[in-house]
C-alpha positions in Angstrom: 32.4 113.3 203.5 32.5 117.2 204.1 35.5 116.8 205.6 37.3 114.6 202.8 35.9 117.1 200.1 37.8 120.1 202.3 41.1 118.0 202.5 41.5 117.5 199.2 40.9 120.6 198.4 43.5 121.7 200.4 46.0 118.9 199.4 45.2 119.8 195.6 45.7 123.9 196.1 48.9 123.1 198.1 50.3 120.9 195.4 49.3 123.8 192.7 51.2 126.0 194.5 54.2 124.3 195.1 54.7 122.8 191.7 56.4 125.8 190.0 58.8 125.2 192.4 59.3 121.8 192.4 60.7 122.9 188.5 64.5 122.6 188.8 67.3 124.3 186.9 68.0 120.9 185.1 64.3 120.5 184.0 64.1 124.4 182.8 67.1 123.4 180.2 65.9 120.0 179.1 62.5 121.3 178.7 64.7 124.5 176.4 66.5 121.7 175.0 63.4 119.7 173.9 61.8 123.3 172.1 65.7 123.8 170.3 65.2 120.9 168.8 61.6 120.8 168.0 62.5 124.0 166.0 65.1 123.1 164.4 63.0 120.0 163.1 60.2 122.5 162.2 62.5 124.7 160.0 64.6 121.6 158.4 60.7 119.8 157.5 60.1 123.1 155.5 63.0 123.3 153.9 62.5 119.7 152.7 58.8 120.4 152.0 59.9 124.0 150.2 62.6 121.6 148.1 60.2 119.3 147.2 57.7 121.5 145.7 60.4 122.9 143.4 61.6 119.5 142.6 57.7 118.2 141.6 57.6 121.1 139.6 60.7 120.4 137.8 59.7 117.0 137.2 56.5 118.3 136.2 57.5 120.6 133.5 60.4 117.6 132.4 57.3 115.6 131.4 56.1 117.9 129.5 58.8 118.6 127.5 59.4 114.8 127.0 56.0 114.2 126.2 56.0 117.2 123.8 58.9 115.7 121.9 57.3 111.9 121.4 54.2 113.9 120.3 56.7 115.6 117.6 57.8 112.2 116.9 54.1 110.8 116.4 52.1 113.8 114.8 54.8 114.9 111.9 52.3 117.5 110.9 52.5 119.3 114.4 55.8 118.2 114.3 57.6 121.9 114.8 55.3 123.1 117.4 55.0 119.9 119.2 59.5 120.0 119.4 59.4 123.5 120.4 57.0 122.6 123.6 59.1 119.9 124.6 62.5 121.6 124.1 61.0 124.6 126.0 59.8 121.8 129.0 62.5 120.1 129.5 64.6 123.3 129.9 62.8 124.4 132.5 62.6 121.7 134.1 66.3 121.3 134.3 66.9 124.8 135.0 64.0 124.4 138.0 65.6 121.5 139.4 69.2 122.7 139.0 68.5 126.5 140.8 66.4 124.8 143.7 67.7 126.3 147.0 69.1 124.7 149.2 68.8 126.6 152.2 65.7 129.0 153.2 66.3 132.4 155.3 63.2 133.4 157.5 61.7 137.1 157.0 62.1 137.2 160.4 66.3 136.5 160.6 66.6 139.1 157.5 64.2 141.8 159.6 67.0 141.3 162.4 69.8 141.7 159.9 68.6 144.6 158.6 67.9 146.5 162.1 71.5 145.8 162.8 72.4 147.4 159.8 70.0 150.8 160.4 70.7 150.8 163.6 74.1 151.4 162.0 73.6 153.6 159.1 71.4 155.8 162.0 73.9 156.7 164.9 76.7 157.5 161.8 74.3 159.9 160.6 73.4 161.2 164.2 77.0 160.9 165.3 77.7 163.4 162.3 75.0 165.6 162.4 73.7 165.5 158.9 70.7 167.2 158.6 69.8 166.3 154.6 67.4 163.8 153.1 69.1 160.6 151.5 69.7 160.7 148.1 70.2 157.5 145.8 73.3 159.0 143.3 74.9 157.5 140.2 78.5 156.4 140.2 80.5 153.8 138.5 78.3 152.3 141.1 75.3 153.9 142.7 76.2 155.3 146.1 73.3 156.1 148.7 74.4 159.8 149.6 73.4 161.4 152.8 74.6 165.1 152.9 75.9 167.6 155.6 73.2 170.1 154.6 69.7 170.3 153.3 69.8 171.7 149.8 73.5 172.1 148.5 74.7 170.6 145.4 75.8 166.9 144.7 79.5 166.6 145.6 81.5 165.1 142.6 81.6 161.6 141.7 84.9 161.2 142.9 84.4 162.1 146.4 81.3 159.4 146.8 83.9 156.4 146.6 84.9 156.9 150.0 82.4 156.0 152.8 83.1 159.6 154.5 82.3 162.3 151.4 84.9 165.5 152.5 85.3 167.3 149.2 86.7 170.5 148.8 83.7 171.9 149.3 82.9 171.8 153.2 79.5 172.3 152.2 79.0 169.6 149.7 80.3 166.6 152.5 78.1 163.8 154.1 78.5 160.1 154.0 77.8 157.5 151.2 76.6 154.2 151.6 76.6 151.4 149.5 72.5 151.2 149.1 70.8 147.7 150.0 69.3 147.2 147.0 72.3 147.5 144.7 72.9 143.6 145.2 69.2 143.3 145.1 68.9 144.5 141.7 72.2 143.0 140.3 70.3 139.5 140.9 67.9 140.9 139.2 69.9 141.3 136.1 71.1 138.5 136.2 68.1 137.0 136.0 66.8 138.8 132.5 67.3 138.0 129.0 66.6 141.7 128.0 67.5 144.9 128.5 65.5 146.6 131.2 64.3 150.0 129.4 64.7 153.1 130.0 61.5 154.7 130.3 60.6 155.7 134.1 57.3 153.2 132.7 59.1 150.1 131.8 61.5 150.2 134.8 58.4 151.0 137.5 56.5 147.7 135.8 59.5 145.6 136.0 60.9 146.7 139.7 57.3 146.0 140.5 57.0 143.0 139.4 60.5 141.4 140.6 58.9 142.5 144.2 56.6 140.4 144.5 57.8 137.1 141.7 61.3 137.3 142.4 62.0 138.5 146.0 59.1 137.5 147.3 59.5 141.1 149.7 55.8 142.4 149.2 52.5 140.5 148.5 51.3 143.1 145.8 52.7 146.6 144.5 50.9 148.8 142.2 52.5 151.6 140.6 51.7 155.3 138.9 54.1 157.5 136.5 53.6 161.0 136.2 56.9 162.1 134.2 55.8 165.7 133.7 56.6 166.1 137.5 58.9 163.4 137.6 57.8 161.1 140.0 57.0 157.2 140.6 54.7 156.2 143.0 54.7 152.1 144.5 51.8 151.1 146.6 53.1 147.9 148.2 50.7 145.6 150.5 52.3 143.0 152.9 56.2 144.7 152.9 58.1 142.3 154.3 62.2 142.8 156.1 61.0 144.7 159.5 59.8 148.4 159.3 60.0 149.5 155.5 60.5 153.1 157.1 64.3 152.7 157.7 66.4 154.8 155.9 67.8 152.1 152.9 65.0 149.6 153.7 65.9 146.9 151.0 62.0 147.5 148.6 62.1 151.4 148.3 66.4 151.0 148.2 65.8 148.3 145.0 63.5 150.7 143.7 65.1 153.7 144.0 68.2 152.1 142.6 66.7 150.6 139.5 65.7 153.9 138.4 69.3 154.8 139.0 70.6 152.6 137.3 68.1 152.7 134.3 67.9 156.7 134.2 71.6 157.7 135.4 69.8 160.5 137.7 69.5 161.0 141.2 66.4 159.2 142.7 65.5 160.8 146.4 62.5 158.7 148.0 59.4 159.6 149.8 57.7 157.0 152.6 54.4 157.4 154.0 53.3 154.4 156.3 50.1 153.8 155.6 47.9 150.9 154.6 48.9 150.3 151.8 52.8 151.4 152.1 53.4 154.5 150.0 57.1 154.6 148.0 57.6 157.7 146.4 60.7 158.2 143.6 61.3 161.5 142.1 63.7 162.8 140.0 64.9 165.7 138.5 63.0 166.0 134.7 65.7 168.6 133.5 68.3 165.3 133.9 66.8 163.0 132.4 68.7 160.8 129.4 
């Protein structure tokens, strides 16, 4: 019996070690084949399941707005308010169903996009040698100006079309991007019925809030104004889009441009990594409209 228990033993140590290599080639890529396409099931159930939850709620709010009107119809006495309910449901559920998305992008394929595009926007710098902090800039479009030298006055307008800034002052040159949160905060717009303000206060609340309801880039921001010193100050919890660090990270480059484009004054940001995320926007108080 000792002898049985020894054998297999032995038989089952010899088969453990001689199964990873009993693994072939062919079995490695049916096995990679199998995982493909259990991820790609994965990600097509949550779009259907992300889909679906717009489309209940769309449904949701059409009931309301129908039921809302037959009240009207019923009750003549809450006739007006009753209408206005149901006119206001049904709208939005059309408008839910109709702007459902069709396709969902992971936080984790935009986090790769956007270290592509620092990885970028940092060997031009480096390539160049600028040696000044970023600086968000207002042009017929707002240009994300990065400058030869620390401390030298804003070229002119003109010159930050181009992508390489060589005005005729040497000094003054640099490089101007086109700032990841200029698209950002043009779907914003789009998305408002008023205008934004144009009160550091208004535009901080808004930005804020588009963050977290609208973008869905940050589980929380909260935000101070101090306009004697001219400077806004975002605490954002759960940043999403890789390391918020980067220079033109899409939250502080929405930010920073909103203010922008609100203000019509240069915005220069401030990041400090800590828990929460720190933003800082100032601005020059002597420029402001």
């Amino acid at each position: 019996m000792a002898s049985t228990g020894e054998t297999d033993a032995t038989r089952s140590a010899v088969t453990e070690s001689e199964s990873p290599e009993e693994t072939s080639p062919a079995d490695l890529r049916r096995q990679l084949a199998v995982l493909e396409a259990e991820n790609r099931q994965l990600r097509e159930e949550y779009a259907r399941a992300q889909q679906a939850t717009y489309r209940r709620t769309a449904l949701g709010l059409f009931i309301v707005g129908v039921a809302g009107i037959a009240g009207g119809l019923i009750f003549p006495d809450a006739r007006a308010v009753l209408f206005a309910l149901g006119g206001t449901g049904v709208f939005a559920g059309v408008l839910t169903f109709v702007l459902t998305p069709e396709r969902f992008v992971s936080a984790r394929v935009g986090a790769r996009l956007f270290q592509a595009l620092r990885a970028d926007r940092d060997a031009t710098v480096d390539e160049l040698g600028l040696e000044g902090d970023p600086v968000y800039v207002p042009t017929d479009d707002v240009r994300l100006f990065v400058p030869r030298y620390q401390d030298r006055p804003l070229p002119p307008d003109s010159a930050l079309s181009d992508l390489f800034v060589v005005p005729e002052t040497p000094e003054q040159g640099g490089v101007a991007f086109h700032p990841t949160g200029r698209p950002l905060f043009e779907a914003f717009e789009d998305t408002r019925s008023q205008p934004l303000g144009e009160t550091p206060h208004t535009i901080a609340a808004t930005a804020a809030d588009a963050l977290v309801e609208l973008f869905e880039l940050a589980d929380g921001v909260e935000y101070a104004v101090d306009t004697d010193t001219g400077r806004v100050t975002f605490e954002v919890v759960g940043a999403g889009l890789g390391d918020p660090t980067g220079i033109d990270h899409p939250i502080p480059s929405f930010l920073a441009v909103s203010l922008v484009e609100t203000l019509g004054i240069p915005v220069r940001v401030e990041i400090t990594d800590d828990d929460p995320l720190a933003i800082t926007c100032r601005y020059d108080t002597q420029n402001e409209t």
